[in-house]
N, C-alpha and C positions, 0 to 999 in steps of 0.2 A: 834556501837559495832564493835568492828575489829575481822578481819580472826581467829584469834590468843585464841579469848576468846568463839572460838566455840571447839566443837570435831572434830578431826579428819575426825569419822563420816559423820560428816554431811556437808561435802566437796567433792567438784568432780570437774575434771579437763576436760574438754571440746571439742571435735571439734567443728569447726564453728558451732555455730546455723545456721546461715542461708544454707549455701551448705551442710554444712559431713563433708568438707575437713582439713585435717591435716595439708596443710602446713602454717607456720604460719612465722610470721616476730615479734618480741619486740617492739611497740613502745612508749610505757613509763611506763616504773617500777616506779610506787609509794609505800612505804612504803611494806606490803607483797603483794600486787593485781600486775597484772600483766596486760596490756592492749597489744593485739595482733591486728594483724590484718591479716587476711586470704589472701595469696595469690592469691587463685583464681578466688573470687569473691570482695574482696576490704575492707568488715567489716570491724570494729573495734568491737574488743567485751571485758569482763572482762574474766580472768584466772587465777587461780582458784574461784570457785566459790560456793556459797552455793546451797547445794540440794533442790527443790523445799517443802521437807516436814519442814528441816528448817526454811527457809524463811518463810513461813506460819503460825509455833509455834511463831517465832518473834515476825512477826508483829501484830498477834494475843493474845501477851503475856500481859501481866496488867502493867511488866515492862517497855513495849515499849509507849504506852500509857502515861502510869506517865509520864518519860521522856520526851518525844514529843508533849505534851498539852500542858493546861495554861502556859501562860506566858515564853512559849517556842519560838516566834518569831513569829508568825503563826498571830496573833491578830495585832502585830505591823506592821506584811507587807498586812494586808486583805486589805485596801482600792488599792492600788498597783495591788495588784492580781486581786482585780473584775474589775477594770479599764482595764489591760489588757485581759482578759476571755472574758469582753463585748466587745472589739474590735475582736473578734474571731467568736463570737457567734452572729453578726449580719446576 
């Protein structure tokens, strides 16, 4: 779902999560997202971004579920995945 097919709402624009800090640099405009990177500790982080209560109704929605199950990709790449998990999880 993109930026665009949310509310207003339920969007916020950010200082660094990791430090506080405001100052920021562009460095790569995709589509409406905005990827920053904080001057004074180095992040890279997304901007603008959705509110945590958003995010939540989301991916808790029955829409996101439908979408993102069966025979959404997930089945086609599981051997790949636990193959790679198990080399992690040794």
């Amino acid at each position: 779902m993109a930026l665009e097919e949310f509310n207003k709402n339920d969007l916020e624009e950010t200082n660094c999560p990791l430090c506080g800090d405001n100052s920021i640099e562009q460095v790569v405009p995709y589509e409406q997202y905005s990827y920053l990177r904080c001057l004074k500790c180095g992040l890279i982080y997304l901007n603008t971004r959705l509110k945590e209560k958003a995010l939540t109704d989301y991916y808790s929605s029955e829409e996101y579920y439908i979408k993102y199950s069966a025979d959404s990709g997930y089945e086609m790449q599981e051997k790949a995945l636990r193959a790679t998990f198990r080399k992690f999880l040794k």
